[in-house]
C-alpha positions in Angstrom: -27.1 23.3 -70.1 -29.7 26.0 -69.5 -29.1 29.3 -67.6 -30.9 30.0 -64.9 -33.9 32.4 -66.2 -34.2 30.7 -69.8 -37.2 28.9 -71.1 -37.1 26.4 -73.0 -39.1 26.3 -76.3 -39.9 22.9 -77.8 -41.5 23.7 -81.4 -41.3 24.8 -84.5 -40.9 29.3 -84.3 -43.0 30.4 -87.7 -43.5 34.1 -88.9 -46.6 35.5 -87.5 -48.6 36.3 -91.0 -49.5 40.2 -91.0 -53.6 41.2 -91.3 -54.0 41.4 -94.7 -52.2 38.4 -95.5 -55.1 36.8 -93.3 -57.6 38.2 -94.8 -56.2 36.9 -98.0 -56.0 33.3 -96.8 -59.5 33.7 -95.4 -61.0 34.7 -98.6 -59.4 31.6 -100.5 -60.6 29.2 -98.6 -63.3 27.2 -99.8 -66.8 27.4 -97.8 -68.0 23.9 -97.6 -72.2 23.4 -97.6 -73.7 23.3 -94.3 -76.0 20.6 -95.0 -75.1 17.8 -92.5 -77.5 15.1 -94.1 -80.1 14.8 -91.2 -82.9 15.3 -93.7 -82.3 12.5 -95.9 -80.5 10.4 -93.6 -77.3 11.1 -95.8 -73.8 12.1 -95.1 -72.5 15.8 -95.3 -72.5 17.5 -98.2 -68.8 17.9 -100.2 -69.7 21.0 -102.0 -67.9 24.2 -101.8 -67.6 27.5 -102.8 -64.3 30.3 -102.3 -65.0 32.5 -99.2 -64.2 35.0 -101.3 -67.1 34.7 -103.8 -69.7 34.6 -100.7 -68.0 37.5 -99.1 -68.5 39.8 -102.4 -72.0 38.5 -102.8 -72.3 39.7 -99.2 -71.0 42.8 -99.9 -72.9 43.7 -102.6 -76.5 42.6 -100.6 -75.4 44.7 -98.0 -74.8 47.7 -100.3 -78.2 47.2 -101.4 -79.6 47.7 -98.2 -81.2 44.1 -97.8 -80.8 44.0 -94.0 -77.9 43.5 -91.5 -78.1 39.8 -91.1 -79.5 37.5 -92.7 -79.8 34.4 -95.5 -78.8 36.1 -99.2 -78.9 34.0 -102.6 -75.7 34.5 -105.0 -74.7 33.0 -108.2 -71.6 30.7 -108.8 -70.9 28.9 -112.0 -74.1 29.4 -113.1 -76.0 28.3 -110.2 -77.6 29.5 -107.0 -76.2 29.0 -103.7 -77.5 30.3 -100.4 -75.7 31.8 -97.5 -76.2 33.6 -94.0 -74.3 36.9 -93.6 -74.0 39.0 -90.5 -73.5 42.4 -89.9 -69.5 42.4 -89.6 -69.4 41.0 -93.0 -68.8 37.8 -92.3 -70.3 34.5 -94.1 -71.3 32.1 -91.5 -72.3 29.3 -94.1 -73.4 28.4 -97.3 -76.0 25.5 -99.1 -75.1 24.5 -102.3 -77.7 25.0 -105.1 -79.0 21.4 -104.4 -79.5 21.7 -100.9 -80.8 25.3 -101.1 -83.7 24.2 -103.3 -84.5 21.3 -100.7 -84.3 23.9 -97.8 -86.7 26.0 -99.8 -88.8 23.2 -100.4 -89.1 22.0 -96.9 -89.4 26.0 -96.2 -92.5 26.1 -98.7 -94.2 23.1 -97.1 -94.1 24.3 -94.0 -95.6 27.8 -94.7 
């Protein structure tokens, strides 16, 4: 039986994770390519790359002065992917080395 003044709390009570353990989690997650497939009629892409790989790419571009947003090319086992970075220092996504060439193509074309 309950007291009068306690709530009940159906669920599961988990530890709250402290900021850097966040952070840590953030940067091991895997970026997945943004292409969705509308230019060749194809399903989205599978490919991925750790956050924590674009985020130092990021970094560095940014310690180079290349702007404060903005699409930034990096290398990843041996190939080049393509991302968007913003000020804050965030990724906001990433094209795999085959879509980043089509995207450049189509880019080219147009110009």
């Amino acid at each position: 039986m309950r007291r009068i003044g306690e709530l009940e709390r159906p669920g599961v009570v988990i530890q709250m994770n402290s900021l850097a353990q966040a952070r840590e989690r953030r940067e091991d997650r895997p970026l997945r390519c943004v292409a969705s497939g509308h230019l060749t009629g194809g399903c989205s892409c599978p490919a991925t790359v750790p956050a924590g790989v674009a985020a130092a790419a990021w970094d560095r571009a940014q310690g180079l002065g290349e702007g404060l947003d903005g699409f930034f090319r990096f290398a990843w086992q041996d190939e080049a992917w393509l991302a968007f970075g913003v000020a804050g220092g965030e990724v906001r996504g990433v094209f795999c080395p085959t879509h980043r060439a089509e995207r450049e193509a189509l880019m080219a074309q147009s110009a």
